[in-house]
N, C-alpha and C positions, 0 to 999 in steps of 0.2 A: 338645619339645627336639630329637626326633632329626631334624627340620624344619629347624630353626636351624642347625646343624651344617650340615646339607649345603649349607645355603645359602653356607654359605663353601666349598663346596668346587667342584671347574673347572667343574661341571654348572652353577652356580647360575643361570644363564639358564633353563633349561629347567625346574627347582621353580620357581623364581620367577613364572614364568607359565602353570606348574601350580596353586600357592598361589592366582593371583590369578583365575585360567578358573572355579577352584572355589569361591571366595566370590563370582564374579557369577554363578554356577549356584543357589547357595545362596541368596544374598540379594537377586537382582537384582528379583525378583516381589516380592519384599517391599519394597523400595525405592519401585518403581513404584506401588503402593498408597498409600505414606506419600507421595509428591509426587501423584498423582493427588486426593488428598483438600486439599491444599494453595494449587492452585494454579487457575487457571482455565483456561487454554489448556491444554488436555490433550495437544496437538501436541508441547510441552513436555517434557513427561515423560521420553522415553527419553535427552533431552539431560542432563537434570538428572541421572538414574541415570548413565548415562556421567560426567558429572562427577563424581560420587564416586566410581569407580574409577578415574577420571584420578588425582586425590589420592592414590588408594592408590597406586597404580603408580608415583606419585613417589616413595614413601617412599623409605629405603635400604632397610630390614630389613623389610617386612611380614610377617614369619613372627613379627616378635618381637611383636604387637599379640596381650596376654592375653585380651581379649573382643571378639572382632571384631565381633558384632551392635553391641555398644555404639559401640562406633566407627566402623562405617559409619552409624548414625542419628544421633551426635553430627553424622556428616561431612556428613550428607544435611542434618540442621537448620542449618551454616553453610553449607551451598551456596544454600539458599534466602536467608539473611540477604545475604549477598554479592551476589543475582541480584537481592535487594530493592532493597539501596543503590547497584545498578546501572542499573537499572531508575527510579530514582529520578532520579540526575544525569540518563539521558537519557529520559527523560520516557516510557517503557516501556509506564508502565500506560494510556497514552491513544490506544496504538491497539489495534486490534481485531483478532481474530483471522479470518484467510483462511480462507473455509469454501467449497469448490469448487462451484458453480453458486448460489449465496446470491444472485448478482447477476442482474437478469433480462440476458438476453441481446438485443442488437438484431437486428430483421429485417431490417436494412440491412447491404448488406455493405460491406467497409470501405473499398474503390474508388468507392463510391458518397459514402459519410459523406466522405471527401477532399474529393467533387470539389465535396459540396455547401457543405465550407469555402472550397475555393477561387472559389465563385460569390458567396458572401457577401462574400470581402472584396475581388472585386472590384466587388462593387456599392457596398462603402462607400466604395473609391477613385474611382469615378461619383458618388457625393453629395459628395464634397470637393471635385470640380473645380466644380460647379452654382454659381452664381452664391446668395449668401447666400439674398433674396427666396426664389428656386424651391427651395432644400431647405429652405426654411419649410415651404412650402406641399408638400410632396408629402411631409415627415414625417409634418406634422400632419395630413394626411389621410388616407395608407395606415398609418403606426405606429400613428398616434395615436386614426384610426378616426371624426375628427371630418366630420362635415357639409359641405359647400364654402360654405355660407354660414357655419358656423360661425369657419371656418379664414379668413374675408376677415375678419369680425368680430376676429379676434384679432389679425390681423395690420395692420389697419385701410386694407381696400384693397377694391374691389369684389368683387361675386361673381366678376364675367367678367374681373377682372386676375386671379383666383386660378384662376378656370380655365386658363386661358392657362401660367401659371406651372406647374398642374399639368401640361398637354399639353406642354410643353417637356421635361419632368424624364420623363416617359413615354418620348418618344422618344429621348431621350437614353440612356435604359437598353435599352430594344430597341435601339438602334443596337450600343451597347456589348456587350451581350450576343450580339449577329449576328456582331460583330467575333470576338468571343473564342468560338463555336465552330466558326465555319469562317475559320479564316486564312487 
């Protein structure tokens, strides 16, 4: 009672966040145990416990709450329901939690991964200009890993038209590629 009191009186800033420093001294460990057994992301945790002292902090009167364990673990069981139905609409539980080096790491640095984007599309912009015939024949050769007699067979043209068609598409990419590293 004699809590209550003073909290009406000019101080009440300062019990106020006396009251509330000492039920998160109190009960903050315990909180964190009852969401750590709840939840999966454990990263989680110290947010969720923050959330129910958010709550109390809004109240007006938190001095006037008769059993505060009761009521920070009612408060702790709707933060979870809330964090569910939240979690729900935006589709929450379907991603994964970031676990720092979990990912293997490349040995490629990232000037290099660039530049090897930038080699690739510009060899795809070198197979668009090719004449239909010769990006037949030099897909289905080096992608596709077929035979030169196979790739004349499918494409129904001689062996030596398909070669031809492949040394076109050859040179055309070395040309291209001479181009684009020394301008």
């Amino acid at each position: 009672m004699a809590t209550r009191a003073r909290l009406n009186t000019g101080d009440s800033g300062a019990t106020r966040d006396f009251l509330l420093s000492r039920l998160a001294q109190t009960y903050g460990g315990a909180l964190a145990r009852f969401f750590e057994r709840r939840v999966q992301a454990k990263a989680d945790v110290p947010d969720l416990v923050q959330d129910v002292f958010l709550r109390l902090s809004r109240m007006p009167d938190p001095a006037a709450i008769e059993k505060p364990e009761h009521f920070l673990f009612v408060t702790a069981a709707n933060v979870l329901k809330d964090r569910a139905r939240r979690d729900a609409v935006r589709c929450g539980g379907l991603h994964d939690e970031w676990v720092e080096g979990a990912l293997p790491s490349s040995d490629f640095p990232p000037d290099r991964v660039l530049e090897s984007k930038e080699v690739a599309a510009r060899l795809q912009a070198v197979l668009l200009e090719l004449p239909q015939r010769t990006r037949d024949v030099f897909v289905l050769r080096v992608f596709e890993g077929l035979k030169m007699a196979d790739v004349a067979r499918a494409l129904s043209i001689s062996t030596r038209a398909a070669e031809k068609h492949q040394a076109k598409a050859l040179a055309r990419m070395v040309e291209t590629m001479g181009e684009w590293r020394h301008p």
